[in-house]
N, C-alpha and C positions, 0 to 999 in steps of 0.2 A: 699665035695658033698652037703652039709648043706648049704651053700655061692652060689653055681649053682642052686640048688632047688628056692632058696628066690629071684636071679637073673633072671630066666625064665619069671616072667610076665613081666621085664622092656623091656626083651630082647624080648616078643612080642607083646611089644608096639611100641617097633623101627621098627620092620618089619610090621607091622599093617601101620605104617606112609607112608614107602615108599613103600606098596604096593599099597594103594590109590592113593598117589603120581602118580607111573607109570599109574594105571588105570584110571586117569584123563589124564596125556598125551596123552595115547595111544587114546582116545576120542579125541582131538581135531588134532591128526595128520589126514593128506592128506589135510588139506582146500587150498593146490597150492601156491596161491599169493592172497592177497586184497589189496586194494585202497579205500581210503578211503578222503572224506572232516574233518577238525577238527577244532575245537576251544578251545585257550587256555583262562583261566580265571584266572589272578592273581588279588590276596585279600590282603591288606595289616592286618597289627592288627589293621587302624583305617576303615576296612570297603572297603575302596578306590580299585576299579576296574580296570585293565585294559586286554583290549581283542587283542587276536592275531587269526589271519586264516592262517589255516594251510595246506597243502598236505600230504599225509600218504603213502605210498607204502611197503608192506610186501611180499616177497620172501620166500618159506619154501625150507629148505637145507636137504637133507633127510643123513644123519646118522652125520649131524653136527649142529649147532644151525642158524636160520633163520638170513636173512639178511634184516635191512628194510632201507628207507630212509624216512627224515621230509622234508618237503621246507615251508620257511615261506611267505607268500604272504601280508600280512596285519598287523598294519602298517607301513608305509614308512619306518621307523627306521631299521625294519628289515627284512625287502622285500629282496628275495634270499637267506638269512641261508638256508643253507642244512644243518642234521646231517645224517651219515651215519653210522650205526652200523652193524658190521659181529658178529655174537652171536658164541660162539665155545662151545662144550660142559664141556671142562675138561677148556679148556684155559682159558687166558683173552681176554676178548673181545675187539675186533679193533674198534675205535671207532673215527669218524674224523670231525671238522667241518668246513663247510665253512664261511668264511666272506665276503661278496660280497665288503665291503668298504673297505678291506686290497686287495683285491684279492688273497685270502689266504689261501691255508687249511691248517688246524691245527690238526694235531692228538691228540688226548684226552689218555694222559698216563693213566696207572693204578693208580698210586698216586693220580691221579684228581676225577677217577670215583665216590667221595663222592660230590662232587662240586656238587652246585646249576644249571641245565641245563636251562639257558636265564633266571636266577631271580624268576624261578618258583619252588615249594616245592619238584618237581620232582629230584632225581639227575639222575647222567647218569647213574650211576650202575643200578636205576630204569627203564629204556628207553632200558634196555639189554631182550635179552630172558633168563626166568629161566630157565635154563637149569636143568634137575634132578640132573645130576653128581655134581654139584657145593654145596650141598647141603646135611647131615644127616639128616634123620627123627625123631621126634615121634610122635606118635598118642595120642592126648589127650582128644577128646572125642566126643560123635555123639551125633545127636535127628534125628528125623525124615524128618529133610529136609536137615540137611548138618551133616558135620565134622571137625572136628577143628585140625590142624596138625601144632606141632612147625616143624620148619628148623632151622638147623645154617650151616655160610656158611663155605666152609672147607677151602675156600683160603682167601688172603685179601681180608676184605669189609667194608663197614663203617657201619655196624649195628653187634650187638654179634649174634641177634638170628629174626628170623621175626615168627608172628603165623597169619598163613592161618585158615579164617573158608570156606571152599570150600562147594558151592548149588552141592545138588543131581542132579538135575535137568537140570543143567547149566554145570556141568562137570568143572567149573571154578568159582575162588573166588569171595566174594561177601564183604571182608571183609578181611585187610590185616593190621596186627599191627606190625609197626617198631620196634627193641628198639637197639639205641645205645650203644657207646663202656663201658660204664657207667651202663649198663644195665636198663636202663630208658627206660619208653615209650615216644618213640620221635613222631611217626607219626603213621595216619591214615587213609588207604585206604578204600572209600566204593566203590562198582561197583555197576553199576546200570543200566536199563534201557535195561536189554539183548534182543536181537533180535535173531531171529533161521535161519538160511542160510543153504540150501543143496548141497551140492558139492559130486557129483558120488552119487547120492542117499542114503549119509551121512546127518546126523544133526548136525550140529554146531551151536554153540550160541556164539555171544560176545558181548561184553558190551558195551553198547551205552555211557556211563560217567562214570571218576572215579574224586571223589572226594577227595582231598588229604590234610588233616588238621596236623601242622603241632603244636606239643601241646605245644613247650617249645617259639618258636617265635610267636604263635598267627595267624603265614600267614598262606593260603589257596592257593589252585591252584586244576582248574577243565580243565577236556579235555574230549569233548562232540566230539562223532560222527556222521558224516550226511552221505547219496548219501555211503553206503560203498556198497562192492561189495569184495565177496568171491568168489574163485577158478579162478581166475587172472593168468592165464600163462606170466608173465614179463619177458623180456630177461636180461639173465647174464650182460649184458653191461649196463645197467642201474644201475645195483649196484656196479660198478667200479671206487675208488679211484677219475681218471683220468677226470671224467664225472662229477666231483663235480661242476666246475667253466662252463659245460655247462647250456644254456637256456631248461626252461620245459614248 
């Protein structure tokens, strides 16, 4: 009894995590579909830029994880990559890409999902929706504008554990630390730039830039949004495998 008494605050410090958790989801369900313009920004360690333009499309799956797709338009090099990811909640996520110069889709195994996604600090496991189920809490601590909540993930992934500090205000993080299987801090996300969108007389906000520093190789990768557009009714055939190798 002695050992349960002393175990109770950790034990609701765990429920503390995933119950913010939930009540930030349940805030940013119903926004339908978005589309969006993007820009990617890769930084080497010596500084050196280079810029991609993007297309965004987002699909919300109601009692499974969202569907989106990327297409890349800018430059030549990689004009037409599509990525196509189906988010599952419990599952792994299906994830496929296109190569316009193979004419080829390629599904993106689980083993890969640590992979670098086109060279950038993003991987694909990152490019997934976080689905809650993939994920324990704990709650490690508030102030008055956000809260700070570790996750580890409960299936394979390529990080041990990630700490979220999620805005009050924003319903969504502002601030996301990686740390690999080493337990190192590998990476770091900032978000920035939130915009507020209504859908059904809802508020939502998303984040205009995430910046993604990458602390053990020195690179960097940003993805800016422009022209977005929340509560999108998209048809199911647009996110369809089969549709990868058509024109958009």
């Amino acid at each position: 009894m002695k050992f349960l008494i002393l175990l109770l605050p950790f034990l609701g410090f765990a429920n503390k995590g995933l119950e913010i958790t939930k009540k930030v989801d349940q805030h940013n369900d119903g926004f339908i579909g978005d589309k969006s313009k993007m820009e990617m920004i890769l930084i080497n360690a010596q500084g050196d830029k280079i810029t991609r333009k993007l297309l965004s499309y987002t699909k919300e799956i109601k009692k499974d994880g969202d569907k989106s797709l990327i297409i890349f338009k800018i430059p030549k090099d990689v004009e037409g990559t599509k990525m196509l990811t189906w988010s599952h909640k419990k599952d792994d996520d299906d994830q496929w890409l296109f190569l316009p110069s193979l004419k080829k889709v390629k599904r993106i195994h689980s083993s890969n999902k640590t992979s670098s996604f086109m060279g950038s600090e993003f991987s694909y496991e990152d490019l997934g929706s976080q689905e809650i189920e993939k994920y324990t809490y704990k709650f490690i601590s508030e102030d008055d504008k956000s809260w700070k909540i570790e996750r580890i993930p409960v299936k394979k992934s390529g990080y041990s554990k990630q700490i979220s500090t999620i805005s009050k205000k924003y319903m969504n993080p502002i601030k996301v630390e990686y740390f690999n299987k080493r337990k190192e801090l590998m990476k770091i996300a900032t978000f920035d730039n939130y915009k507020e969108f209504s859908v059904s007389g809802k508020k939502i906000y998303r984040a205009g830039k995430i910046h993604m520093k990458n602390l053990l190789t020195k690179k960097e990768s940003i993805l800016n949004w422009s022209d977005r557009s929340v509560g999108i009714k998209h048809k199911d055939s647009f996110f369809k495998k089969e549709a990868l190798n058509e024109s958009f």
